[in-house]
N, C-alpha and C positions, 0 to 999 in steps of 0.2 A: 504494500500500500504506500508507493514513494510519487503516484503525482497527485499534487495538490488539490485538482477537484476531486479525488477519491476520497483525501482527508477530510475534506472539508466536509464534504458529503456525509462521510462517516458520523462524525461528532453532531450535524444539526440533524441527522436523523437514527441516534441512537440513545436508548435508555442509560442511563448513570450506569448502573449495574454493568451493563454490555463494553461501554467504554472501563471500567476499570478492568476491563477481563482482558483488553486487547492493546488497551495505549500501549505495553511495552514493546509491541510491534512496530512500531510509529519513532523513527529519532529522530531524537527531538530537533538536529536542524532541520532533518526533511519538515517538521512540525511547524517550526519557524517561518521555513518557505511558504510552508500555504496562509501561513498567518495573514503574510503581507501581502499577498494576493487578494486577501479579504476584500471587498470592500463596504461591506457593511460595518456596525461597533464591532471590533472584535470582543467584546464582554459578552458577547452570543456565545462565542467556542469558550473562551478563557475559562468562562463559571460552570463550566458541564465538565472539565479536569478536576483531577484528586492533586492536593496539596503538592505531593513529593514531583508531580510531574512539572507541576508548572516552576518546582524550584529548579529542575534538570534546564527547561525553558530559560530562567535568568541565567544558570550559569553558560549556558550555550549563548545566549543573546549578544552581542558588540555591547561595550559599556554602555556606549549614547542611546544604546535600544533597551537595557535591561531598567534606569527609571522608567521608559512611556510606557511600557509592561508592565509595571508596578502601578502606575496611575491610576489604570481601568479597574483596580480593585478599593473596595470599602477599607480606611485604615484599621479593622479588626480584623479584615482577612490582609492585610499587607502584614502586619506583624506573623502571621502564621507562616504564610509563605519565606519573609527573610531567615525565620529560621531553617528554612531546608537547604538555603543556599550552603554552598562551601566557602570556610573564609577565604581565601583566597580571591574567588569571583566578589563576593561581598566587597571585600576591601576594593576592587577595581570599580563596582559600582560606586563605594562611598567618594574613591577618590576622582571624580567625573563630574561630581558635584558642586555646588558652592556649599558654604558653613551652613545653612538654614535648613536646606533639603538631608544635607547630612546629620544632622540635629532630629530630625523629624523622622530620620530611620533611627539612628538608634535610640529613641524615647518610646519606639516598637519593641526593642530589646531587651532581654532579661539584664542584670546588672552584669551576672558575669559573661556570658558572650559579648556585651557592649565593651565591657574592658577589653579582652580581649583582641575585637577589633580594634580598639582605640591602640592598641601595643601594636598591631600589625601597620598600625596607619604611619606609625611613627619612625618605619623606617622609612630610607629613601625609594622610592615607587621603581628602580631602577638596579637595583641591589633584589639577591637572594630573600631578604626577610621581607621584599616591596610582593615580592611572586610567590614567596612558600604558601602554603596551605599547612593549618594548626590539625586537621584529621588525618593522625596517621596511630599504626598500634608499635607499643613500642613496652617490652615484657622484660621482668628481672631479670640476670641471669641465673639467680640460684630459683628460679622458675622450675619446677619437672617439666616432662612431654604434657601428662596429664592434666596439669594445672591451666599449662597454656593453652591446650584445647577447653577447656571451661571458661578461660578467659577469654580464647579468640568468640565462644559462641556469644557470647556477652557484648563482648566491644566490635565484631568485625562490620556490623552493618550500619557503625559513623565513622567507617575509615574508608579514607579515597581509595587505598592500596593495600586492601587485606592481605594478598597473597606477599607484601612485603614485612616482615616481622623485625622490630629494631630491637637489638637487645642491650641495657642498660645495666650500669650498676646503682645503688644506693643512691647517689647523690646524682642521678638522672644522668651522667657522664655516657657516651655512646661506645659501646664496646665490641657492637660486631652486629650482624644481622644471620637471622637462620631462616634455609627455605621451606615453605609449607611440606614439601615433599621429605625433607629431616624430619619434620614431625609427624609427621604419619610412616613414617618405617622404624620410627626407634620407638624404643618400648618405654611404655611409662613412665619407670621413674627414671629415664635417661634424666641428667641434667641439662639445661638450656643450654649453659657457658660451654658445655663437652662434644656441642655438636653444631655451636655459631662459627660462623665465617667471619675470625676478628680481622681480618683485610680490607677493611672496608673504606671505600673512595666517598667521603662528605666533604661539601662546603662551606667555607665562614658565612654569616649571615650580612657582612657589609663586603662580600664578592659583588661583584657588575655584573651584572645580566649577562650581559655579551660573555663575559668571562664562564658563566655557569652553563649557556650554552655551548663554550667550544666543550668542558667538559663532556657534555653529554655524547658531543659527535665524538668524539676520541674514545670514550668507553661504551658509550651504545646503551645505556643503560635508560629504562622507562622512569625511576624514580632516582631521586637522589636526597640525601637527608642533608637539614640545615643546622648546624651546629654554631655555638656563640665562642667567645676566647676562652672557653673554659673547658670545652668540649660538648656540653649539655644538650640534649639535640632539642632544636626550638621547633622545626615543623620538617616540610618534605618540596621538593621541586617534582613537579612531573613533566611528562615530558610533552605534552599536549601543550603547558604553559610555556616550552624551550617553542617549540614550533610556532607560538603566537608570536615570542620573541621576535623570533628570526624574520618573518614576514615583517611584522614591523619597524626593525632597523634594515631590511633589504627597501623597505616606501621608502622611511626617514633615508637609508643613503640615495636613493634613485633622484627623489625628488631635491632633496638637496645639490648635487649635483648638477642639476638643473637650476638651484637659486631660486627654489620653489619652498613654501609652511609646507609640512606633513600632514598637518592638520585640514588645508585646503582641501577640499572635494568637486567634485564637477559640478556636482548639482550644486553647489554653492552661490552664496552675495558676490556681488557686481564688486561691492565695498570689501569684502574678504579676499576674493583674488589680486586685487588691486595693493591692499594691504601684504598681500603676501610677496607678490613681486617687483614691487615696483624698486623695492632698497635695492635688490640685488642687480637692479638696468640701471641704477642710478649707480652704483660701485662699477657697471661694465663700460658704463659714458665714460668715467673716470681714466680708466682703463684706456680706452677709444682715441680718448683724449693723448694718451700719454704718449699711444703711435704715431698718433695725427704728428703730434710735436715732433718726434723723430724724423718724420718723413720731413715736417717741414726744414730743418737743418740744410736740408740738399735737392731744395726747389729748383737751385742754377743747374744740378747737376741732372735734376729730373726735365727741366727746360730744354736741354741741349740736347740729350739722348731719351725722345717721347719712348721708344721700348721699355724704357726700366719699369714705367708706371704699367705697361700689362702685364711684365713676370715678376710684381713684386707681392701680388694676392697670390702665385704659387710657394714662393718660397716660406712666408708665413702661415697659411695654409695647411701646409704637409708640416710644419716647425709643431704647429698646434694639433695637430692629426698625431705625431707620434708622440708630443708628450703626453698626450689624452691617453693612448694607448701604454705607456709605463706607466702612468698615474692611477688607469684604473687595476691595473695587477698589483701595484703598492697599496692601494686603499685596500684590496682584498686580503693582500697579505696581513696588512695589520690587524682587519675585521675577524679574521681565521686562526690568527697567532701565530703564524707562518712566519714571516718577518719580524726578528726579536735581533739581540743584540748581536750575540753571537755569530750570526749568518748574513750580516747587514753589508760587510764589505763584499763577502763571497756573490751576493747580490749586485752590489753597482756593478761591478766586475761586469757581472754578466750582463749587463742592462747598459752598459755605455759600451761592451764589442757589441752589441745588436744595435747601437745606434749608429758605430763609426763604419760596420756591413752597411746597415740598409739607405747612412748619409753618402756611403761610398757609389753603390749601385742607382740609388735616386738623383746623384751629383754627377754622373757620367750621362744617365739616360738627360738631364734638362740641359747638360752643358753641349749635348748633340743637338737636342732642341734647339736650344737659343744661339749656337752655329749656324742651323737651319734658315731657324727664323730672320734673324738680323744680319747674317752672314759675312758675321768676323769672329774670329777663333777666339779673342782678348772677352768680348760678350760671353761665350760660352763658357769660359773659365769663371769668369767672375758670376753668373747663375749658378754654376756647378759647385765654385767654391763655397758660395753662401748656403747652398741649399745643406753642404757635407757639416761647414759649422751650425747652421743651425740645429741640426735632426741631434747633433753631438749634444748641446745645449739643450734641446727640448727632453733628450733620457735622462739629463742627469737632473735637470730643475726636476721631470715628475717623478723623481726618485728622492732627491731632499726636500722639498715643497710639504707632501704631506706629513713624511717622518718628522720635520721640525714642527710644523702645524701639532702634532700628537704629541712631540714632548712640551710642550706650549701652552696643554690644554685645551687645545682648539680641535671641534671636531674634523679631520684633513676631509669627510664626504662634502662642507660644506662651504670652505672657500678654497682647497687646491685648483680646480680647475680656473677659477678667474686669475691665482696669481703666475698659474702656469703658460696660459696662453699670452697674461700678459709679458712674459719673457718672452716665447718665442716672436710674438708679434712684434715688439720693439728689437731685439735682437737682430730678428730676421731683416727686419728694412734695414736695421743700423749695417750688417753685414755688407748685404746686397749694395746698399746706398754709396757705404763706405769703401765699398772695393769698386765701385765704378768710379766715385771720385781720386782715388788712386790715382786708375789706369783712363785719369777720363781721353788724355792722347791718342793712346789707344784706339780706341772706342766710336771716335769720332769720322 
């Protein structure tokens, strides 16, 4: 039942009873889908679900969608509902909010899940404790087999990840994890500690995101536990919320890149687009600017010999073309951990022989060209020559551009490309400009 008029169908023409026997057929994004499709109140469908499903609904929903989901219910059933959520989605709905609306949820809230959200809020939104979820089972280790299966049947149905078992000591310190499959082939009064896996890969709780996701790719692992400077384990990362991650710092680099908000959408204000882009054309005038001026320097030299002014949009062109092309494998490098200290020279290395090959093979083919075209051998040197220094200058700028950008603080997805081009572009004429003014005897 995965298209939307089936769903829909379903729910306005099924008795309460019939839909609790079947909604778990139904996921809940495909659920979602038909939602918006609706076009009548959705409070038609919303009120014919059981509690638990429409909590599954908020945690699946985009933040900005999981308040107007919230809206369409009476505030005695909004308090019922927040509690099915998982903190983790809670805390993203809280923090999506202003202080009012976030007020007005948790005064829905028992005292202590309110605190307890109010501790999640309080890390940074970008960090492990901004992502962890507080439901996870986490068992003594002087536990038996037996105990823990009395305990998992007790706690396993408010934990994200039952089939993951954290084993602790006394003082909640994290000391290994055992798999469901250990406790069901060892015998009773096995002990816990005799049959956990103390090898265990967790992160600090003020780790960066980006950071907790390379984890994940590196070890493959669906969950991961969050631990404080103490050891203590504070909650769990899954890997559902790695994946949200990664989508969203692939927009925030895309569109940055671009000199575009993240937060911009299509369907967006005339005033919000406009707010979003306009800084970053206003920083590329500047830019524009700073060529312009270059070029102006050698107006006599561009008056005498009118060719220069058609091949000097090739040589900056292809200057900005290849440093775009280092720049976007350094930004990767650094987004993936690939690019660290140790391997950074090993890198130019190779990143300035593939610029002096491909300025070497680009600097013969234009310096044939502009023999061609202008048909003096002095012209074709001085394209060829400029073309070979620039491509040199544009791998090595989009190789230290963003690395310095990043030990700097500055995200390199969101200004390397303007400061990049803007070297090859000024460079490139200065090259070009400067090597006809040379040999302008030549030339003439």
């Amino acid at each position: 039942m995965t298209y939307p008029n089936k769903i829909l169908d379903f729910i306005l023409n099924s008795s309460y009873e019939t839909i609790l026997d079947q909604i778990d057929d139904i996921h809940p994004v495909d659920f979602l889908e038909a939602l918006y499709e609706f076009e009548n109140d959705p409070i038609q469908i919303l009120e014919k679900l059981p509690d638990d499903y429409i909590g599954l609904l908020l945690d699946y929903a985009e933040d900005d969608e999981k308040f107007t989901l919230l809206s369409h219910f009476t505030e005695t059933r909004k308090g019922q509902l927040i509690s099915e959520m998982s903190s983790d989605e809670l805390v993203d709905l809280l923090g999506a909010l202003d202080e009012d609306d976030q007020n007005s949820i948790l005064t829905k809230m028992n005292l202590e899940d309110a605190n307890e959200v109010k501790e999640l809020l309080a890390y940074d939104p970008e960090t492990a404790g901004g992502i962890m979820a507080t439901e996870f089972i986490a068992i003594k280790e002087t536990f038996t087999v037996n105990e823990t299966i009395e305990f998992l049947r007790s706690m396993a149905p408010t934990s994200d990840t039952p089939y993951y078992i954290y084993v602790t000591d006394e003082a909640e310190i994290l000391k290994g994890v055992v798999p469901l499959r250990e406790i069901i082939i060892s015998e009773p009064i096995t002990l816990i500690k005799d049959i956990m896996i103390e090898n265990i890969i967790s992160v600090p709780v003020d780790m960066d995101q980006e950071e907790v996701a390379l984890v994940f790719d590196k070890y493959g692992f669906m969950v991961v536990p969050v631990v404080d400077q103490y050891g203590i384990i504070l909650g769990i990362v899954t890997v559902d919320d790695v994946m949200e991650i990664m989508k969203d710092e692939h927009t925030e680099d895309m569109f940055r890149l671009a000199g575009l908000d993240e937060e911009e959408k299509i369907t967006g204000s005339v005033r919000g687009a406009i707010k979003s882009r306009l800084p970053w054309l206003l920083v590329n005038l500047v830019t524009a600017i700073l060529a312009a001026a270059t070029v102006s320097l050698f107006e006599n030299t561009i008056a005498q010999i009118v060719a220069l002014a058609t091949f000097m949009p090739i040589v900056a062109g292809m200057g900005g073309n290849a440093g775009t092309q280092t720049l976007t494998m350094i930004i990767r490098g650094i987004a993936l951990g690939e690019l660290n200290y140790e391997n950074q020279k090993e890198i130019l290395r190779k990143e300035v022989l593939i610029g002096l090959i491909n300025g070497l093979v680009l600097g013969i083919i234009v310096a044939l060209l502009g023999y061609i075209w202008v048909g003096t051998a002095a012209f074709g040197f001085v394209i060829g020559l400029a073309m070979f220094l620039n491509l040199i200058v544009a791998t090595i700028s989009g190789f230290y551009v963003p690395v310095i950008l990043k030990k700097v603080g500055i995200d390199p997805a969101l200004a390397s490309a303007v400061f990049v081009t803007t070297v090859t572009d000024v460079l490139g004429f200065f090259f070009f400009l400067g090597l006809a003014t040379i040999m302008i005897k030549l030339l003439i």
